[in-house]
C-alpha atoms as one frame of an Amber mdcrd trajectory, in Angstrom:
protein
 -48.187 105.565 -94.656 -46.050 108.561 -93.829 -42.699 108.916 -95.630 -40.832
 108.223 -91.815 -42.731 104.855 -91.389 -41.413 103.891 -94.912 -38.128 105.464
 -93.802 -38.241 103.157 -90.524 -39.851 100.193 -92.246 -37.012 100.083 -95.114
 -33.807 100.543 -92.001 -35.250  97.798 -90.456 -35.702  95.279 -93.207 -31.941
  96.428 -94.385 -30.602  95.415 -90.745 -32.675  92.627 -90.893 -31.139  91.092
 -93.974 -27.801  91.507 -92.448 -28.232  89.743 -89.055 -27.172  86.176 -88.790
 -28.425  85.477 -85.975 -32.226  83.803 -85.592 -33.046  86.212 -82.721 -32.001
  88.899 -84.095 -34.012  88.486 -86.980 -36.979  87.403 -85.100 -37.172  90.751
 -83.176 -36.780  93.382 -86.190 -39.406  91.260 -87.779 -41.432  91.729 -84.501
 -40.447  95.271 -84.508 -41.687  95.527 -88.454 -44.959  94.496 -87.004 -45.299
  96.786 -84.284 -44.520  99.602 -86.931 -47.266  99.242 -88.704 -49.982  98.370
 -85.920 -48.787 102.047 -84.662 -49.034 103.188 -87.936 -52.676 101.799 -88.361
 -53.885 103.367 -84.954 -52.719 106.576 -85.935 -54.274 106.497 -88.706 -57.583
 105.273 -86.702 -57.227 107.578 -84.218 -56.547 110.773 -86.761 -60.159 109.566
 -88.550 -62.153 109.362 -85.434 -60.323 113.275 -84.073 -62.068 114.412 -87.850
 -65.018 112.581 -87.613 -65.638 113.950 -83.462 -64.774 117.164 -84.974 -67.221
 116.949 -87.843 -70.043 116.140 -86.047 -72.344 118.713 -86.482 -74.962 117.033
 -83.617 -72.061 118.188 -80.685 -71.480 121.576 -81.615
């Protein structure tokens, strides 16, 4: 994980500790979890881009 996913991860679990409200809370968790599925598929995606690239059968 990037050092601006951990950035975004930490701002998010710092507002969500704050919040009162049930809803509130229930959407930065939601939006904790969305964070790291898009971190994941990067991830993913960067792998397969090297691996394509790699592939010494397509050049």
């Amino acid at each position: 994980m990037d050092e601006q996913s951990e950035w975004l991860l930490s701002q998010v679990d710092q507002l969500k500790d704050k919040q009162p409200e049930y809803e509130k809370r229930a959407f930065l968790t939601a939006l904790k979890k969305v964070v790291i599925e898009q971190v994941i598929r990067t991830d993913q995606i960067q792998h397969e881009l090297d691996g394509r690239l790699w592939n010494h059968d397509k050049w």
